[in-house]
C-alpha positions as CSV (number, residue, x, y, z in Angstrom):
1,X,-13.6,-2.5,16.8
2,X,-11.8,0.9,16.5
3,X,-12.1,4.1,14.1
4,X,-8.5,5.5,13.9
5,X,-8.5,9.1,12.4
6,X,-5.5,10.3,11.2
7,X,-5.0,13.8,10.8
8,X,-2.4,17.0,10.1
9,X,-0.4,19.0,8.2
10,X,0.5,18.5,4.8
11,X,3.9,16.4,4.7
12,X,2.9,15.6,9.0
13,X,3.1,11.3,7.9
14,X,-0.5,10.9,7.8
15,X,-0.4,9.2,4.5
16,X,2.7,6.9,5.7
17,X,1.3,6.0,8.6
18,X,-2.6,5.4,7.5
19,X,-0.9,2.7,4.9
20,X,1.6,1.1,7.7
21,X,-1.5,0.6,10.0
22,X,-3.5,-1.1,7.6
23,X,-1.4,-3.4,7.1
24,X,-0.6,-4.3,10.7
25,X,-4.1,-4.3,11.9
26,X,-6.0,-7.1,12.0
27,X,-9.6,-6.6,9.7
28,X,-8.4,-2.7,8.6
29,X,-10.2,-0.9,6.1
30,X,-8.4,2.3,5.2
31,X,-10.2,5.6,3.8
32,X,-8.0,7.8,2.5
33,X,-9.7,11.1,1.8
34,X,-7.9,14.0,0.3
35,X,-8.6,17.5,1.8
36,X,-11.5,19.5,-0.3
37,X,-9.4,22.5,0.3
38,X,-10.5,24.3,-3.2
39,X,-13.2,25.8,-4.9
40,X,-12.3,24.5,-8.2
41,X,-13.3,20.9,-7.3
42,X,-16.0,18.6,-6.9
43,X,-17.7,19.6,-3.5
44,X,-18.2,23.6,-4.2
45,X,-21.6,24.1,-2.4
46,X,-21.5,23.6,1.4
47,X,-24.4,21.1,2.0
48,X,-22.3,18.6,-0.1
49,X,-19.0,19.0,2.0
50,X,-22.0,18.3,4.7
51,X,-23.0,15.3,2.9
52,X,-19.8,14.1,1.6
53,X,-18.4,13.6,4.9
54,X,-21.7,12.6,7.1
55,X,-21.7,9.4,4.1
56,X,-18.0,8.8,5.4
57,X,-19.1,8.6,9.2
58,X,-22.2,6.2,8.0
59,X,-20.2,3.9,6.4
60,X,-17.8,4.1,9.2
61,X,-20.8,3.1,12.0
62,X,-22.0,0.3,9.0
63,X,-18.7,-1.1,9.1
64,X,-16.7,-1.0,12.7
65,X,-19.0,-3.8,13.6
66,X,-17.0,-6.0,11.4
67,X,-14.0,-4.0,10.7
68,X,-11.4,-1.6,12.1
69,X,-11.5,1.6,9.9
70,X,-8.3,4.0,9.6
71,X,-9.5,7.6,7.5
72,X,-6.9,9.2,6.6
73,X,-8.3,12.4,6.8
74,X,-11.6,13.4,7.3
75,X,-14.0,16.5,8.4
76,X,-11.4,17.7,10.6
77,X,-9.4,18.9,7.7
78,X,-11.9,20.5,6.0
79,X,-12.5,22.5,9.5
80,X,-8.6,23.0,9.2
81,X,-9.0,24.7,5.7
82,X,-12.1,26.5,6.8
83,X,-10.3,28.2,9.7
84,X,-7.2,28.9,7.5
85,X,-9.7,30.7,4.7
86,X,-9.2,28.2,1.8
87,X,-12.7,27.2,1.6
88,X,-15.4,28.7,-0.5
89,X,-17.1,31.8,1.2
90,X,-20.7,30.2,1.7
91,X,-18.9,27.4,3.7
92,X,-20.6,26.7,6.9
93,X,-17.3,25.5,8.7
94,X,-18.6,26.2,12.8
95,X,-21.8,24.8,11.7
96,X,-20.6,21.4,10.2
97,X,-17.4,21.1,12.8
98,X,-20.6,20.9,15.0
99,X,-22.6,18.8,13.3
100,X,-20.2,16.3,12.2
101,X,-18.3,16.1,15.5
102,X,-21.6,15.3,17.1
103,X,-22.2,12.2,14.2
104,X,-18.5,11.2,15.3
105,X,-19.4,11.5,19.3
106,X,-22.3,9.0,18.6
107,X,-19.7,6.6,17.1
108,X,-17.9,6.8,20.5
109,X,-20.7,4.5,21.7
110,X,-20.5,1.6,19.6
111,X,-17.2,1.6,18.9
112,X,-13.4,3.1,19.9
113,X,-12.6,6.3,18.3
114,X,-9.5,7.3,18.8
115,X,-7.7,10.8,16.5
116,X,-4.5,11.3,16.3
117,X,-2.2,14.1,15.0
118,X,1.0,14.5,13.6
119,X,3.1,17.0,14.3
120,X,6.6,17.4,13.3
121,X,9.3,20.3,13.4
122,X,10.4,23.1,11.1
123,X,13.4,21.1,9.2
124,X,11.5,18.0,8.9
125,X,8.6,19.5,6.9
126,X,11.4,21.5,4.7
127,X,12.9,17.9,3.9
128,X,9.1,16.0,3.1
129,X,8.0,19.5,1.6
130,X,10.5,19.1,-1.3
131,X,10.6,15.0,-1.4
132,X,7.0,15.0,-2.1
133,X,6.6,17.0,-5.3
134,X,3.3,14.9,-6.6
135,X,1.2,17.0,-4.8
136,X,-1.6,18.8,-6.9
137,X,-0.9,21.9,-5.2
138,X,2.3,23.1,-4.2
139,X,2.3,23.5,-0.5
140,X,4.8,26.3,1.4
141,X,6.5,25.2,4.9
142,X,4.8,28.3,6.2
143,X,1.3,26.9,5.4
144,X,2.0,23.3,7.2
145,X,3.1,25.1,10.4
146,X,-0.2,27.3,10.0
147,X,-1.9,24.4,9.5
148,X,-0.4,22.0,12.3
149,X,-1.2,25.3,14.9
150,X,-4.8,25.2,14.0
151,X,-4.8,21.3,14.0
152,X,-3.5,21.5,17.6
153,X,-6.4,24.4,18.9
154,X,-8.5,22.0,17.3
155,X,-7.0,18.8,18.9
156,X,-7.9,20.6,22.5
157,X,-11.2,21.7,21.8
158,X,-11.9,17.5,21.1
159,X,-10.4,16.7,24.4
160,X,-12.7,19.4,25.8
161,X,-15.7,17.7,24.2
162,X,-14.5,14.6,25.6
163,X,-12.7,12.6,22.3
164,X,-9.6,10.4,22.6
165,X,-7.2,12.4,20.8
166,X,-3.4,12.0,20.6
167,X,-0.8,14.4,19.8
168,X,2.3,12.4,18.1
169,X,5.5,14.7,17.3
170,X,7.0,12.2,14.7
171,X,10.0,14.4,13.8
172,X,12.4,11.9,15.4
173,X,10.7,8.7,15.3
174,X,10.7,6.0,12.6
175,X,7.6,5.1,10.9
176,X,7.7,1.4,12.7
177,X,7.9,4.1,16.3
178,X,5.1,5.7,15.7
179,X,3.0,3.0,14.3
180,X,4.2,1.1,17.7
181,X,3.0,4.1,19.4
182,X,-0.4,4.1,17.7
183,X,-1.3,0.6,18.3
184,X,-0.4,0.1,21.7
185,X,-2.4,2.7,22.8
């Protein structure tokens, strides 16, 4: 079975494309986890962002037995809001990049992980930016390039470590393209 993570800027697709894969994949379960990219929510401490997502990876090695599992979102974009400062200031974000990239390493041996970004240019993000007012917090074009940069350093430094990652510029391409590209490998 395969663990799909989908990952990138705000207004990149992930959402879009998380939903059209689940329901063109045979046994899919789909995880869609919203950033914790504030310090008035929930997860304030940094041992339960920790927790929080080493619980999603367990349920993922649980279930890919059985099951192919799309998150939509996961560690990787707290790391992302770590490196861009949004995170609270005892956050341990080298530390649990590590840790949880190692948890998601050992899932590389029981099942195929495979994490894909989405990129997409400039005017595209302007047009999704301003379609998508349900957001809880207002995003700014400027933060979803910042954010798509770091998503690509971070991209490269899981090749380096050996992951199957996948850069998809979806700027031009329909949904039914990219979830084409996705599945076929």
């Amino acid at each position: 079975m395969k663990l799909l993570i989908i990952e990138g800027c705000i207004g990149s697709g992930k959402s879009t494309l998380a939903n059209e894969l689940r329901e063109k994949m045979k046994h899919a379960q789909l995880l869609s986890l919203s950033s914790l990219d504030s310090t008035k929510y929930v997860f304030r401490e940094d041992d339960q962002y920790l927790f929080f997502h080493e619980t999603v990876l367990e349920f993922c090695r649980r279930n890919l037995g059985n099951s192919n599992i799309i998150l939509c979102r996961s560690y990787l974009s707290d790391y992302i809001y770590y490196k861009l400062n949004h995170k609270p200031s005892d956050y341990e974000g080298e530390l649990n990049y590590k840790i949880l990239s190692g948890k998601l390493k050992e899932l590389t041996e029981i099942a195929t992980v495979e994490i894909i970004i989405l990129i997409t240019n400039e005017e595209e993000l302007k047009t999704r930016l301003n379609r998508d007012k349900f957001q809880l917090i207002e995003h700014t074009v400027e933060e979803a390039i910042a954010q798509q940069e770091e998503y690509l350093k971070v991209g490269e430094d899981l090749k380096q470590k050996g992951f199957n990652v996948r850069i998809i510029d979806n700027s031009t391409s329909t949904v039914d393209e990219v979830v084409d590209m996705v599945m076929k490998g």
